[in-house]
N, C-alpha and C positions, 0 to 999 in steps of 0.2 A: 358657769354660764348655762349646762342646761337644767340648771334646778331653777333660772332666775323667770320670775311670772310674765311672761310677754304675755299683750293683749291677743295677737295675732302671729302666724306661722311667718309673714312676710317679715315682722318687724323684728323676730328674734332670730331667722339668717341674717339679715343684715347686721343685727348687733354681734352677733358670733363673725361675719366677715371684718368685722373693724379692729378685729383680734389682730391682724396684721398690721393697721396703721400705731397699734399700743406698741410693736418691735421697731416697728421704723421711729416713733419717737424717744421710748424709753430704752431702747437698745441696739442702737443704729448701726455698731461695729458686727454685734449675733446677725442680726438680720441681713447684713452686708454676705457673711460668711457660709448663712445656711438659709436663703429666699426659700429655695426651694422645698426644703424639708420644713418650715413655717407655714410656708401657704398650705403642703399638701393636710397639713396635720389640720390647716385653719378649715380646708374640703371636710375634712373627715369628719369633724368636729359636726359641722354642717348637715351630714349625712347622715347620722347618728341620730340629733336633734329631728330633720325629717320624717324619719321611720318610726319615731318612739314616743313623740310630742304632739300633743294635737291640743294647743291651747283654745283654738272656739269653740271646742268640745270637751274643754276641762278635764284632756284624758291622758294621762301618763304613766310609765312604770309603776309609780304607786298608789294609783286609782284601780289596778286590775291585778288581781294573784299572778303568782310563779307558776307556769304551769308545767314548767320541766319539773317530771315524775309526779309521785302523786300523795307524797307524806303532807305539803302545806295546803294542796287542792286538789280538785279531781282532775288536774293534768290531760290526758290523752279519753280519757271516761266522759267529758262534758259530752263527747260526742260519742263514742263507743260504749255506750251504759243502755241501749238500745233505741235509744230517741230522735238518734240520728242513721250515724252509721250503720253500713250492714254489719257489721259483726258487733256483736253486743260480749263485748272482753270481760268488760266489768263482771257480768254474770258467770262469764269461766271461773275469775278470781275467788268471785263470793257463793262457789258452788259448795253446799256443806257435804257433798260424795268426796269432795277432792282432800288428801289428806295434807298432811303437812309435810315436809320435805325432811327428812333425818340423815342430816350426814353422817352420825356414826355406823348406819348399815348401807351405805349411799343407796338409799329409798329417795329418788325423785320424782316430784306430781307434778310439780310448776317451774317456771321459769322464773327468777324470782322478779320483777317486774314492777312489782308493791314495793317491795325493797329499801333502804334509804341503801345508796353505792356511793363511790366516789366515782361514779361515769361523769365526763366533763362534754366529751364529744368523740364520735366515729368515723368521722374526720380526720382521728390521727389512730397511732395503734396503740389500742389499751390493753391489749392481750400479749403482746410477743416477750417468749421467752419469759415470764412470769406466773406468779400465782396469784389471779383477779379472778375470781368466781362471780362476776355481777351479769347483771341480764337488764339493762333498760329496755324503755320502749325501741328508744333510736339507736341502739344496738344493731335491732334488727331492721327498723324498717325508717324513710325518710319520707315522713309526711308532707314536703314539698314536691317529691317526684312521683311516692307511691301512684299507682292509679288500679284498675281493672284488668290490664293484660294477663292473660294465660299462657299457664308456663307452656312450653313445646318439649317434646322429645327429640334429643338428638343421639344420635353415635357416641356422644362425648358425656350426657348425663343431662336433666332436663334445664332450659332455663331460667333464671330466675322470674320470677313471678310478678306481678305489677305489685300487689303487697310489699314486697321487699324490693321494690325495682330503685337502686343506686344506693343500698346498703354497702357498707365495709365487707371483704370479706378475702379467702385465704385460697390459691392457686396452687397447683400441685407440679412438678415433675418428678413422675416416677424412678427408680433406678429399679433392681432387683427386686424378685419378692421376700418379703423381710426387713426391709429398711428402711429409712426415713426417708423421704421425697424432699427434694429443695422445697423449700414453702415462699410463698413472696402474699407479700400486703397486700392489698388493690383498694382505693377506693371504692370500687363500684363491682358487686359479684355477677359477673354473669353468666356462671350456670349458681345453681340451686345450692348446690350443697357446701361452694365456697364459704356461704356464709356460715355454714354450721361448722367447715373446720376454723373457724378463727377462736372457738371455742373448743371445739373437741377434736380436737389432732394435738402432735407435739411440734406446732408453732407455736403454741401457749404450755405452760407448767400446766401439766395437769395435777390431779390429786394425788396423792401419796397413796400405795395401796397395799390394803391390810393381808400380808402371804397367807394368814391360815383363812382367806376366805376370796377365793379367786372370783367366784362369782356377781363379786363387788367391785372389781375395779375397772378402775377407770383408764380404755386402750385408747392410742392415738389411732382415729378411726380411717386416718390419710394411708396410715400403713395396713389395716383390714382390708383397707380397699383397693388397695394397690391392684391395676388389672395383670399384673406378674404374677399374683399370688395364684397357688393351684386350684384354689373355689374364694369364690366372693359373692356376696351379692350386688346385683349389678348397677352401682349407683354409678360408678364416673366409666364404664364399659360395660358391654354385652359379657354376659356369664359365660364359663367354659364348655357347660352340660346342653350343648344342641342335642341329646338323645332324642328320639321317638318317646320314651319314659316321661322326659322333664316337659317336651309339648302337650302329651295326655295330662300330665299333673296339672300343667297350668290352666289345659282345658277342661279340667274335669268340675265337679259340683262340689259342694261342700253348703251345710248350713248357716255357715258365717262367710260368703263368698263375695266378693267386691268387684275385682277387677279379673279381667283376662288378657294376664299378658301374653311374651312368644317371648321362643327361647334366644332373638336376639332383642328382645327390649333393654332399654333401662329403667329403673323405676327412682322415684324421689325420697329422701328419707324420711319427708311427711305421709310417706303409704305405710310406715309402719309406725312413727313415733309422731302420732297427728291427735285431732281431737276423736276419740270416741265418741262424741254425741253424733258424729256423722257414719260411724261404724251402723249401717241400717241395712242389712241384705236385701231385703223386702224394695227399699228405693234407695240405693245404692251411691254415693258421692264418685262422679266421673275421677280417672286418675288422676285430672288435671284440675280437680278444685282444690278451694280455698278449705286446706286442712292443719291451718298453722297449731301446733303443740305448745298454748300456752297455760294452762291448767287442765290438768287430765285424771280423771281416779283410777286409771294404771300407772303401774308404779314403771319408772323409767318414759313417761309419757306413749306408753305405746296406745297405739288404734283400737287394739282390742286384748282381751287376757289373753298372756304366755306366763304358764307354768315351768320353773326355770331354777329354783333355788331348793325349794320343799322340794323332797323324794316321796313318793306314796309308801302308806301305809299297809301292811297286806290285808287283802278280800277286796282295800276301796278301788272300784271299775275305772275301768277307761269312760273319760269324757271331755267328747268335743270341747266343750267350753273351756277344758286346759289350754288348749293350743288352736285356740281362733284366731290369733294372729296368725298363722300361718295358713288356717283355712278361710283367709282375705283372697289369697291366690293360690293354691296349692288342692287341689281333691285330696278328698276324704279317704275314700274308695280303700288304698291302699293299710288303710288305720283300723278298719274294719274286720279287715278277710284275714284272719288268724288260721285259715288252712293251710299257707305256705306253701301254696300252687301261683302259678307266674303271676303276675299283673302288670295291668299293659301300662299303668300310671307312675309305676317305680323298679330300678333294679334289683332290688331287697326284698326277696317274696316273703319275707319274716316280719315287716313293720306290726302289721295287725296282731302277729304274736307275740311278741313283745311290750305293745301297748294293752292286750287283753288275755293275756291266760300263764302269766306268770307271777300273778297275785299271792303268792305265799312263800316265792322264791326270796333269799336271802339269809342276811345273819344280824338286819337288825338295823336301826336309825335310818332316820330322814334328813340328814342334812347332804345337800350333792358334792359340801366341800372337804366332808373328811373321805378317805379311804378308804374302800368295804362298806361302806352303809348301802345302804337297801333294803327294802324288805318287801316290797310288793311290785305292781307293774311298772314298768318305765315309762320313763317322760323325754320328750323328744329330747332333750338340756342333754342328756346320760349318753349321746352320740352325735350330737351336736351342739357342742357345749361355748363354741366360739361362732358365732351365725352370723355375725359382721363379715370375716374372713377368717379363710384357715391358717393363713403366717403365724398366728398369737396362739394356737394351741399351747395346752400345759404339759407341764410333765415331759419334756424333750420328743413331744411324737413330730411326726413330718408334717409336713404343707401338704394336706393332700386334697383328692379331689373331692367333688359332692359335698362338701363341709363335713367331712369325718373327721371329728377331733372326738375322742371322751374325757367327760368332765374327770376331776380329783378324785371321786368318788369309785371312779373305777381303776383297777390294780392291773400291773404288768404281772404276769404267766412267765416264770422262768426268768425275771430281770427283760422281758419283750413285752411292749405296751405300743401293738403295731395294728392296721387294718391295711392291706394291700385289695386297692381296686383291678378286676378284670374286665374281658370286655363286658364279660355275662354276668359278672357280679363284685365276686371280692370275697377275703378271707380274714379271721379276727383272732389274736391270739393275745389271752387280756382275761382278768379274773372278773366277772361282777353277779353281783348281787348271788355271790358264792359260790357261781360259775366256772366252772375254767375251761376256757375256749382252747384249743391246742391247735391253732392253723386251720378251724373252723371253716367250712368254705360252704358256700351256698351259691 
């Protein structure tokens, strides 16, 4: 009945309501039995044909493409290819800087969005406790609800954004730091980052991760973030580092500088894994824009380059543009000064030595994930090598504070592969880049 050619909208409800008098005469004892469940079906029927039918307009289902996804048509792009919408996606997709996604080094640039999936709807849960690696549009965002609202900062982590406003997404309660959080579904996410655990926590299977390359796997990011954990960064709570240090860091200058937060902010996960084309110092994206990570030419979709996997090679210099991600909110200052006199921007008066005048130290390779490699200056990765949170450290070290974890790369001293913080600073006892630290203290 609704493939059949009505002249008019009026005369084909009516022929679809006669669908009931066809029960009462050719099956009078069903219809006696189930009125109810006949008529409602005979509504629906009805409803269906109204929404999708428009015969004085010769317009139906198969008058007009599929436009869920975008393999049979340009789906979600009719209007986000710049012609309309403000965000012109299409151009993210089709940008030739953006590389392609390799999951045998999991090098991620896109979300995969082009994609053909078996996504059906977000509406129900397509992620739990399985292994679905897809990304549709409506994944993330519900183009009947979205609109322009700006997210807000809360106590709790920021809120969802009018973009993703009544997307799916994944709620947390913490337990211990270390452990996995009860997770629960929600229809509707309302803070920020709920929606990004339905993907990247262990409410969903994550990927399988390759041991001899830790740098590559893939952590459930609910237990990073855990605000139990000894250092986090501060996506679902305020950070644990209120120092005088961490408020000069955040206030301080850097060349790639973006935001200025405080040391009891939260920040969103799109301040660091957003689009780079809004990464602009010069005229700056507020913390609360539209910085969705859907094709990006940093690898892991970050905002700007971090240097994290490659080790330097010895003589090659320290340079900002390794670690501009982090100089988004974090000064410089401290990266520079290799005299190893105080600074009022960090508790570590060694950063700047470390990044700049141990360019020949070592015994050799640049990979961060074998043992003893190094051969030239260090990269921030080589002591802070977990920057999600400290709980996931390698190599059996502790949760500790400031995000001191050291990557694979560096060796235990004595069967000890330890940093103990003090108030004034901290001590290291830990082989690298041929080093051997013996309870090191600065």
């Amino acid at each position: 009945m609704l493939r059949y050619p009505y002249e008019t909208k009026a005369s084909a409800l009516e022929a679809i309501g006669s669908l009931t008098n066809f029960y009462k005469d050719y099956y009078p004892d069903y219809y006696a039995d189930n009125q109810e469940t006949v008529d409602k079906a005979v509504v629906l029927v009805q409803e269906i044909y109204d929404q999708s039918v428009y015969p004085e307009q010769k317009s139906d289902w198969n008058t007009h493409p599929d436009n869920i996804g975008h393999k049979d048509s340009p789906g979600c792009f009719r209007c986000h290819d710049g012609s309309g919408a403000v965000a012109d996606v299409q151009a993210q997709y089709s940008d030739p800087s953006v590389p392609a996604n390799d999951a045998s080094t999991a090098s991620w640039y896109s979300h995969p969005a082009t994609s053909e999936s078996d996504h059906t709807t977000d509406r129900s849960d397509e992620f739990g406790g399985r292994l679905d690696r897809h990304a549709a549009c409506a994944d993330c965002h519900q183009p009947h609800l979205a609109d322009g609202t700006v997210p807000t900062q809360t106590t709790a982590g920021w809120t969802a954004s009018g973009p993703i406003m009544g997307a799916s997404g994944v709620s947390v309660v913490n337990g211990v730091a270390g452990t996995s959080p009860t997770y629960t579904w929600n229809p509707t996410s309302t803070l920020e980052y709920q929606l990004c655990f339905k993907c990247h926590s262990g409410f969903t299977q994550l990927p399988a991760n390759d041991p001899a390359h830790p740098s590559r796997w893939s952590l459930d990011k609910a237990v990073e973030f855990n605000p139990s954990n000894a250092s986090y960064h501060p996506v679902e709570a305020a950070g644990t580092n209120a120092t005088a240090a961490m408020a000069n860091s955040l206030s301080g200058t850097s060349p790639y500088k973006l935001w200025t937060f405080q040391t009891d902010s939260t920040i969103r996960c799109v301040n660091c894994h957003g689009d780079s084309r809004l990464s602009t110092p010069g005229s700056p994206p507020g913390a609360d824009a539209r910085l969705a990570p859907h094709a990006v030419p940093n690898r892991s979709l970050l905002m700007a380059p971090y240097r994290d996997r490659t080790l330097k090679p010895a003589a090659e210099p320290y340079s900002a543009a390794d670690f501009a991600l982090c100089f988004q909110c974090h000064a410089e200052s401290p990266m520079v000064d290799f005299s190893g006199d105080p600074n009022g921007a960090t508790r570590f008066s060694f950063h700047g030595y470390h990044l700049n005048a141990i360019d020949a130290e070592g015994l050799g390779g640049l990979d961060i994930d074998v043992a003893g490699q190094g051969e030239g200056n260090a990269i921030c990765a080589e002591c802070h090598f977990r920057i999600h949170g400290s709980s996931e450290a390698v190599n059996g070290q502790a949760d500790n504070a400031r995000l001191v974890n050291f990557a694979p790369n560096v060796r235990p001293y004595g069967g000890v592969l330890r940093w103990t913080g003090t108030a004034a600073g901290g001590s290291c006892t830990l082989i690298c880049h041929g080093i051997t630290h013996s309870n090191w203290s600065y």
